[in-house]
Each structure stands twice: as C-alpha cells, then as structure tokens.
Backbone as CSV, one residue per row, in Angstrom:
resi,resn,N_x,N_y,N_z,CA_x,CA_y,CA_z,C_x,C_y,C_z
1,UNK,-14.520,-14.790,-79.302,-13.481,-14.638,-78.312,-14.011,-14.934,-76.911
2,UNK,-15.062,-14.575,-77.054,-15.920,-15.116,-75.400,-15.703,-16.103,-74.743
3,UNK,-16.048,-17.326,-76.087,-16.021,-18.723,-75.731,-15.299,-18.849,-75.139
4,UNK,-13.806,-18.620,-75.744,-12.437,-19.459,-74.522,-12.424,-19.098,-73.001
5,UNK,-12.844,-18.224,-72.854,-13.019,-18.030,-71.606,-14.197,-18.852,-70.383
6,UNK,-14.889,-19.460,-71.193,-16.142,-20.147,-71.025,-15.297,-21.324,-70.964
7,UNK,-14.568,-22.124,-71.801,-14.209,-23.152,-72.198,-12.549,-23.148,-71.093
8,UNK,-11.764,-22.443,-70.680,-10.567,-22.604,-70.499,-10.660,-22.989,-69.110
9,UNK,-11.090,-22.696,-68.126,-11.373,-23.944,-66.797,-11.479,-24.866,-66.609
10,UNK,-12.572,-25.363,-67.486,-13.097,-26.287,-67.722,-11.991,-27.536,-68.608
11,UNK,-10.952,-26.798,-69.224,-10.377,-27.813,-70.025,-8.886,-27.654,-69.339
12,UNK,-8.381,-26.825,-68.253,-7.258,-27.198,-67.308,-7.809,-27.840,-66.312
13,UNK,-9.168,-28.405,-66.063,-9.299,-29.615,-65.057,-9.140,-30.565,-65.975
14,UNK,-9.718,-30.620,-67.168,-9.528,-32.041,-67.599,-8.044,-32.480,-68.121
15,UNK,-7.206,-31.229,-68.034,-6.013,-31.442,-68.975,-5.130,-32.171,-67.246
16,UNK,-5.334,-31.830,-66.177,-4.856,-31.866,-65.471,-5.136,-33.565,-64.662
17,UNK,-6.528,-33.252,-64.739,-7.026,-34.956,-64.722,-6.185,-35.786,-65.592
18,UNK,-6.003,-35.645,-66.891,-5.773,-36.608,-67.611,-4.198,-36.821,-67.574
19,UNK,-3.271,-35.543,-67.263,-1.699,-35.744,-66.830,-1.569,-36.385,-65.943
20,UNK,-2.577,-36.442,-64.885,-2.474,-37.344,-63.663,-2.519,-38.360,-63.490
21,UNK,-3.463,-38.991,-64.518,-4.239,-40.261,-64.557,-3.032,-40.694,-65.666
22,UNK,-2.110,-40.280,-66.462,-1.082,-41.119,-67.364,-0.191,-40.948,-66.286
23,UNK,0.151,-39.877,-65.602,1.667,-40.559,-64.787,0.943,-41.019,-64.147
24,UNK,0.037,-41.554,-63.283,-0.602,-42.518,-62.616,0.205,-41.728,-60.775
25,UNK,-1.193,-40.400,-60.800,-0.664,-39.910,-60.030,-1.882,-40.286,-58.775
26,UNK,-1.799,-40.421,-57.675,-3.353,-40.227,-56.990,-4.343,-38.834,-56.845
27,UNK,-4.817,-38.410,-57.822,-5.180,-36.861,-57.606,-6.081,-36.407,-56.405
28,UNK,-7.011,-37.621,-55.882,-7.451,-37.026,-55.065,-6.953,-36.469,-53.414
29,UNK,-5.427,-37.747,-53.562,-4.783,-37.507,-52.431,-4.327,-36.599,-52.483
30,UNK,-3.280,-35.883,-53.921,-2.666,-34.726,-54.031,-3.250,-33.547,-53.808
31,UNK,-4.617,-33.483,-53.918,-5.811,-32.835,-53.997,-6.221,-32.385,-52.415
32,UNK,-6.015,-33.274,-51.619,-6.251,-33.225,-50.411,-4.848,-32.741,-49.222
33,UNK,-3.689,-33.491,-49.963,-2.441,-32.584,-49.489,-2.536,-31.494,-49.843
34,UNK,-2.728,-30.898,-51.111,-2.686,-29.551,-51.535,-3.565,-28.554,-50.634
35,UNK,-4.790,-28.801,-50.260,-5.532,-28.480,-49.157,-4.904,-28.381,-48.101
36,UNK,-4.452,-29.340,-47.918,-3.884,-29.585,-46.357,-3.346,-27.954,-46.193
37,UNK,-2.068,-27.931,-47.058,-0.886,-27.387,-47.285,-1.697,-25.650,-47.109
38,UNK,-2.505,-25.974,-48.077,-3.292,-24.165,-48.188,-4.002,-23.856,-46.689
39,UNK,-4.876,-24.905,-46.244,-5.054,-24.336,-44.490,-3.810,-24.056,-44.197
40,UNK,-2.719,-24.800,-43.931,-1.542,-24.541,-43.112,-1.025,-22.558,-42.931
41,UNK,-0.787,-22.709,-44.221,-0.658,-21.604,-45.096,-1.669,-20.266,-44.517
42,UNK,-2.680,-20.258,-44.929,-3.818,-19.560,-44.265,-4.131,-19.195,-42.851
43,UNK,-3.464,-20.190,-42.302,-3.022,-19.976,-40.708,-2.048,-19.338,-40.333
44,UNK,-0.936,-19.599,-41.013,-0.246,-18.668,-40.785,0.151,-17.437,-41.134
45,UNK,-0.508,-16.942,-41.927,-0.760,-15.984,-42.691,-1.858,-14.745,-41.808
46,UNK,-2.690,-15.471,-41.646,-4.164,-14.793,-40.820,-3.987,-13.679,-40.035
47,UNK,-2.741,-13.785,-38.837,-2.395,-12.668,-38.038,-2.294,-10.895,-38.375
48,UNK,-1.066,-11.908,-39.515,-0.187,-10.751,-40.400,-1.766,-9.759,-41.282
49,UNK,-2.584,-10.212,-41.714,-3.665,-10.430,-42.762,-4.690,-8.889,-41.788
50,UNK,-5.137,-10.103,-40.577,-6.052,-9.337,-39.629,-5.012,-8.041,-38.905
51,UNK,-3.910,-8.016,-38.815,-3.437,-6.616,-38.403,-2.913,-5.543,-39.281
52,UNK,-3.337,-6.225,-40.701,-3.437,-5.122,-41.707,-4.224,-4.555,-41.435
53,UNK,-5.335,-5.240,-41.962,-6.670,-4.818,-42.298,-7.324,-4.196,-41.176
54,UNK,-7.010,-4.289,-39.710,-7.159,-3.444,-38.507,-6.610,-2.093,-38.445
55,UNK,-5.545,-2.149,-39.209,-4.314,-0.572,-38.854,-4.775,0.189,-39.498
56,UNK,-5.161,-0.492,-41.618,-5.707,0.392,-42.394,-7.046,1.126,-42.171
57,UNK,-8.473,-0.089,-41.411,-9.534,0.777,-41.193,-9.032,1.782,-39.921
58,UNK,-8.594,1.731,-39.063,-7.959,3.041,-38.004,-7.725,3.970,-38.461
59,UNK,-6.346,3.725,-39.325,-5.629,4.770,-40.380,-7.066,5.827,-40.835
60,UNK,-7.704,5.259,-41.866,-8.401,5.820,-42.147,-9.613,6.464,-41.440
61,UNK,-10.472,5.691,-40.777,-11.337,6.165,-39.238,-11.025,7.368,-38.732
62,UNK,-9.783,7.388,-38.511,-9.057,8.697,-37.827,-8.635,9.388,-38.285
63,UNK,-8.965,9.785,-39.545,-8.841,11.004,-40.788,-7.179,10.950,-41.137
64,UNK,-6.146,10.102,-40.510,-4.504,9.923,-40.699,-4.500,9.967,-42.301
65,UNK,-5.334,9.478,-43.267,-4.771,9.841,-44.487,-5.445,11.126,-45.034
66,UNK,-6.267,11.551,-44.713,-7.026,12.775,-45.385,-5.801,13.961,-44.814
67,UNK,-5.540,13.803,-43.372,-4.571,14.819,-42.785,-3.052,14.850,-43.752
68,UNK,-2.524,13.683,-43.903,-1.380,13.361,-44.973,-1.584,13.971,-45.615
69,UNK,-2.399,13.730,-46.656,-3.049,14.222,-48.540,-2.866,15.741,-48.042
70,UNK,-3.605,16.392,-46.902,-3.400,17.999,-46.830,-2.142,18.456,-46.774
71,UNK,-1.189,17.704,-45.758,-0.203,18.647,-45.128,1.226,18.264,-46.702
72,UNK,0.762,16.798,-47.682,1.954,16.555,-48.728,1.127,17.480,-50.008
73,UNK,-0.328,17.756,-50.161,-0.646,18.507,-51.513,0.125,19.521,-51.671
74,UNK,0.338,20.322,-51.088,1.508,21.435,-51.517,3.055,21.143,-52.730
75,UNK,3.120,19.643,-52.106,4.503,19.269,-52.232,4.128,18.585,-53.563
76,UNK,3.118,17.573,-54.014,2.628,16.702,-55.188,2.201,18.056,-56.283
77,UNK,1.582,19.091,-56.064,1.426,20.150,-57.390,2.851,20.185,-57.401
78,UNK,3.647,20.910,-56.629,5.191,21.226,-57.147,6.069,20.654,-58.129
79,UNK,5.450,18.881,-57.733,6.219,17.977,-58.186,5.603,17.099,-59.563
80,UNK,4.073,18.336,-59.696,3.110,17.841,-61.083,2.215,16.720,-60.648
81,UNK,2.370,16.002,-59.560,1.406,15.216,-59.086,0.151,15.799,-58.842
82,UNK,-1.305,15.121,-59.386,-2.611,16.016,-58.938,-2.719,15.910,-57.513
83,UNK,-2.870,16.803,-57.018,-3.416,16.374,-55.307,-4.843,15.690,-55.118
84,UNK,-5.630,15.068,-56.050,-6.493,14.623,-56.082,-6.454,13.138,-56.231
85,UNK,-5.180,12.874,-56.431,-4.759,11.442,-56.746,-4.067,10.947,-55.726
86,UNK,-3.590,11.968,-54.772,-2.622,11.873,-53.522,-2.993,10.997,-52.556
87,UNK,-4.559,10.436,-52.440,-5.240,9.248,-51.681,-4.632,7.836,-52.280
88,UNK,-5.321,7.909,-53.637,-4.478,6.643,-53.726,-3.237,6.138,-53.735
89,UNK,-2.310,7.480,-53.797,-0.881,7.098,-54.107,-0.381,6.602,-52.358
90,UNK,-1.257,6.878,-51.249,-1.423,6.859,-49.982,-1.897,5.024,-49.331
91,UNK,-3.005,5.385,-49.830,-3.255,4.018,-49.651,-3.484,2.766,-50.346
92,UNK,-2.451,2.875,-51.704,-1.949,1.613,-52.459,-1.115,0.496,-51.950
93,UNK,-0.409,1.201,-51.396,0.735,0.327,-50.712,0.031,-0.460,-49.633
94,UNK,-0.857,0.078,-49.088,-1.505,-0.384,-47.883,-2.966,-1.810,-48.443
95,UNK,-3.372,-1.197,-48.766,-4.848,-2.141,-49.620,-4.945,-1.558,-50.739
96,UNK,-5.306,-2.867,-51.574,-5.459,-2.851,-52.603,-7.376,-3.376,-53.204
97,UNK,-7.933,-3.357,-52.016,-9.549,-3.087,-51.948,-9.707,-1.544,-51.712
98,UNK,-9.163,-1.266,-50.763,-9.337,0.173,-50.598,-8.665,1.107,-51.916
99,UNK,-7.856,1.070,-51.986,-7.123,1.672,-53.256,-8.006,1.489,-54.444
100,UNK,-8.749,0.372,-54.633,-10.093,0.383,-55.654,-10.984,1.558,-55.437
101,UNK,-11.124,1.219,-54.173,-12.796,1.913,-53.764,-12.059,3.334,-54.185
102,UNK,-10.918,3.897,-53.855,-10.452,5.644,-53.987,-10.290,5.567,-55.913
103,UNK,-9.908,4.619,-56.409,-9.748,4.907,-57.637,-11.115,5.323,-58.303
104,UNK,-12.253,3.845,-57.779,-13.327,4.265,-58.260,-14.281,5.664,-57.984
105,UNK,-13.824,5.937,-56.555,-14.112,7.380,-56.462,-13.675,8.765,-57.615
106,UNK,-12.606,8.274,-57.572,-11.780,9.426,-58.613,-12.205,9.163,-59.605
107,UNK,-12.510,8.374,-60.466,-12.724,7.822,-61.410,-14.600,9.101,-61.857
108,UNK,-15.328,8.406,-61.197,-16.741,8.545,-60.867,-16.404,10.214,-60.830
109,UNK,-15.727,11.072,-60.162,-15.942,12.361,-59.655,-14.903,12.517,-61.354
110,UNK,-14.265,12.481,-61.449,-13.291,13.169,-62.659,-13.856,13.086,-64.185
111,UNK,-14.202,11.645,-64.160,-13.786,10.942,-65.357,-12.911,10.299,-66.007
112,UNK,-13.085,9.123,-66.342,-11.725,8.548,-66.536,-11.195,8.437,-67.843
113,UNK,-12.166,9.444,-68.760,-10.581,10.271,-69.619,-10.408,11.212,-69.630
114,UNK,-10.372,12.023,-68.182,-9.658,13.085,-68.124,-8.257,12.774,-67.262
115,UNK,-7.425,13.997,-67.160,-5.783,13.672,-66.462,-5.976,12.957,-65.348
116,UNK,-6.677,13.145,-64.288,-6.735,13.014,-62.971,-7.440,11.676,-63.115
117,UNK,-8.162,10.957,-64.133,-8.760,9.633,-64.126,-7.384,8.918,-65.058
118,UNK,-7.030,9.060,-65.980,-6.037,8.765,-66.389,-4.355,7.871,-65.982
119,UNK,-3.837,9.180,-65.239,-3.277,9.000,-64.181,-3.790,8.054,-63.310
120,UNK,-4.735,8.455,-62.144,-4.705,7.507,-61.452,-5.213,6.161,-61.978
121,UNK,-5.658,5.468,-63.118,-5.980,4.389,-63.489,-3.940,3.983,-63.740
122,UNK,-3.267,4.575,-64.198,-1.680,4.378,-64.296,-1.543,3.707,-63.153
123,UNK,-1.742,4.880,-62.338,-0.700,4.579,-61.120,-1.340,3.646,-60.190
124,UNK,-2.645,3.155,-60.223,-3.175,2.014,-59.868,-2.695,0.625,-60.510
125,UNK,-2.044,0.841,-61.411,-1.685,-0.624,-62.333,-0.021,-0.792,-62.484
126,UNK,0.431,0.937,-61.905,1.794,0.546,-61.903,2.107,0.340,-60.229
127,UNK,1.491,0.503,-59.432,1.887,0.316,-58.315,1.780,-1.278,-57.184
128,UNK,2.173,-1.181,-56.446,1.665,-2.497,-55.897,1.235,-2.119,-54.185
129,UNK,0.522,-3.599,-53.787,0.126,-3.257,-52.548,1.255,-4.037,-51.699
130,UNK,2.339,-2.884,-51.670,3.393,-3.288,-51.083,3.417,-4.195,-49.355
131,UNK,2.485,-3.488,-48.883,2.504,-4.021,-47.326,1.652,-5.346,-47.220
132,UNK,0.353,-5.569,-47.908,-0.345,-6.949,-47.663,0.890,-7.874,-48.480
133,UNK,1.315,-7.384,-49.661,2.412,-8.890,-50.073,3.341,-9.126,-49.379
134,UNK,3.947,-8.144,-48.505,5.076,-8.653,-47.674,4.381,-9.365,-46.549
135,UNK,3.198,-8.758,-46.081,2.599,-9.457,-45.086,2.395,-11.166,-45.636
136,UNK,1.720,-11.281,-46.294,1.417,-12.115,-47.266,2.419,-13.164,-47.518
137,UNK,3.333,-12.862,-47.966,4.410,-13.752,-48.548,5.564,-14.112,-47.133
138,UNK,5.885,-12.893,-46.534,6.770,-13.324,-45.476,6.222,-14.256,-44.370
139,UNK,4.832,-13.238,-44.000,4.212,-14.341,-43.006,4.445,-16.232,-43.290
140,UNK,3.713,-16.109,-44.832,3.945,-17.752,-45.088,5.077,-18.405,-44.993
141,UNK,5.926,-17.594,-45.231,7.416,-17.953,-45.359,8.119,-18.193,-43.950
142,UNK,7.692,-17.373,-42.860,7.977,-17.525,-41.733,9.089,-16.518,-41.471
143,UNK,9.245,-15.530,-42.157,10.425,-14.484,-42.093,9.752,-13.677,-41.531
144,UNK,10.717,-13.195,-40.288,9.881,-12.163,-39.391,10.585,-10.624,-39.900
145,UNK,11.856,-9.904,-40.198,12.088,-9.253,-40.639,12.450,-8.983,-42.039
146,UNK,12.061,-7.821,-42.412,11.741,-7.616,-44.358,12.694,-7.091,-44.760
147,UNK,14.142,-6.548,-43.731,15.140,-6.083,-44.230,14.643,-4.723,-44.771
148,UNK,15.393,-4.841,-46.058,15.329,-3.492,-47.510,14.236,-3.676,-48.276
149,UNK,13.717,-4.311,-47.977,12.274,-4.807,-48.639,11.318,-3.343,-48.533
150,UNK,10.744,-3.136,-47.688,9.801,-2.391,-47.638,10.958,-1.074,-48.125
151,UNK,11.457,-0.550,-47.792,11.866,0.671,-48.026,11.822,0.625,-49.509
152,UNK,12.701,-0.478,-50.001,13.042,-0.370,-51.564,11.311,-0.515,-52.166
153,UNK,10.301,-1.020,-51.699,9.410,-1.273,-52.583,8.446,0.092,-52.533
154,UNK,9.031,0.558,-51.560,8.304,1.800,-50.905,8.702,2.638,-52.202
155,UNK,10.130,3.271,-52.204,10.503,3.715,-53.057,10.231,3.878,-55.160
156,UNK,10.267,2.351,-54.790,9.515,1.554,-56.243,8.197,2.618,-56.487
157,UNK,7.269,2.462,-55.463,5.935,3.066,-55.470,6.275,3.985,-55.629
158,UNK,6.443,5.242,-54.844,6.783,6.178,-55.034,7.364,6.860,-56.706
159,UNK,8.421,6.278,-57.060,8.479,6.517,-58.708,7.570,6.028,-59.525
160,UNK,6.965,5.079,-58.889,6.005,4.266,-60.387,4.519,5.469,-60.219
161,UNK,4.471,6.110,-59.054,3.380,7.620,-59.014,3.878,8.204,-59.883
162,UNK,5.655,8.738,-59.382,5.730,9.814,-60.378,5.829,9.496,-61.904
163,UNK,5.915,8.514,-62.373,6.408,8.307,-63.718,4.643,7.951,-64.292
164,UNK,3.960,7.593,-63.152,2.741,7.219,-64.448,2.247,8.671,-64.748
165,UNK,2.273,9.526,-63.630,1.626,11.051,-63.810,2.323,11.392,-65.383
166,UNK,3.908,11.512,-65.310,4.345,11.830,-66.201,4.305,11.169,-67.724
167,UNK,4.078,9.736,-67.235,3.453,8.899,-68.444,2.142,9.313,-69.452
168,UNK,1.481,9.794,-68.216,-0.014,10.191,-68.876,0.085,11.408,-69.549
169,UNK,0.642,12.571,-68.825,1.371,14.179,-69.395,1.506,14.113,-70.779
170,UNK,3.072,13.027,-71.028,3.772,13.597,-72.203,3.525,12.216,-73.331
171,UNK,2.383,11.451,-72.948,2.560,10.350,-74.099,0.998,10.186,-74.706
C-alpha cells in the first residue's frame, strides 16, 4: 500500500504531460500562466493573511484567550464540554497551526484515548478555520464584506464542538 503513494505524483505529472501533449496544449506556457495567476493571487491575499496572523499572535500574547477559557469554563462543564478543550474550540476558527500546536498539547497532557484527547481530536476534524478561509478565499475573490458568512460558520463551529463532545460520550 506504500508504493502508491510513492508512485501517484509522479504518474499525475506524466498523466498530465501526456493529456497535454495529445490535445496539443503548450504546457510550459500554461505552466507559466498558471504561475502568473498564483503570484497574482498571493498578492492579493497577503494583507488579509499578515493581519491574521498579527491579531492571533496579540490575541494570544495578551493572555485574551486564556482569560476567555476562564470566564466561558463555567458555562462548557454545564453544557458537558471539557474545559480543557475550551482552547481549541477558541482558537480553531482563528488558526489552524495554532489549533494543532493546542491539540497537540492536549493530546501529550491527556492522552489521546482518553475523553478529553478524544474529543478534542473530533472537534479538531469537525471544525474549520473559519476566519483564515474567509480571509483566504474572499480576499482572492476581491469581496470586501462576508455578509452571514462568518456568523453562520461561526455558529457551524460552535455545534460541530458540541456534537463531537457528544459524539465521543455516547458512541
């Protein structure tokens, strides 16, 4: 089973070479537009990108999510959520490097087959990093307002916490 993985790169360049070369496409030009197109892209993107990744190290720098996790743990036991998982359910939406590094923390301190590793391996795979993809996708797109976007995906997150906790509980 290894092999294909060894082998499957390697044989969508050549499969791709060789579609090109029967429609008698120029690949290296397409190759070089396609570039083009991805700087373009990358540029405009970059702003949105660098004032994430500025807000989130602050956010965090300035203890804003450790203070959160204290003043909502009350509210996540009530609601069966571990308060130990309450970081990542915090800063998923935000990064999804950082949201690693807290999983792998939890992970490392719990164990990850116990509830609290469990869970949060869930709710790491059911959630998304709602704010870099809108950044991400709108920036490229050139849409400056997200509408219902963020709220609704916000929301999304928010249940896909509570349902993996409860996923892990009763299944």
């Amino acid at each position: 089973m290894d092999k294909i993985g060894v082998y499957a790169v390697p044989f969508i360049i050549v499969l791709t070479v060789v579609f090109g070369a029967v429609k008698k496409v120029d690949l290296f030009e397409s190759f070089r537009e396609g570039a083009k197109d991805g700087i373009g892209s990358l540029i405009s993107i970059a702003p949105s990108i660098i004032g994430l990744v500025i807000a989130v190290n602050m956010l965090s720098a300035s203890g804003f999510f450790d203070m959160v996790c204290s003043f909502l743990s009350p509210v996540c036991s009530a609601v069966g959520i571990p308060p130990e998982i309450l970081p990542l359910g915090l800063i998923r939406p935000v990064s999804g490097s950082g949201s690693f590094a807290v999983l792998s923390s939890i992970l490392d301190t719990y164990g990850a087959d116990s509830f609290i590793g469990r869970a949060a391996s869930v709710m790491s795979g059911s959630t998304e990093t709602t704010f870099y993809a809108v950044a991400v996708y709108y920036g490229a797109a050139g849409i400056k307002k997200s509408g219902y976007t963020v709220p609704a995906a916000l929301i999304a997150d928010f249940s896909s916490m509570l349902i993996s906790v409860m996923a892990v509980k009763y299944l």
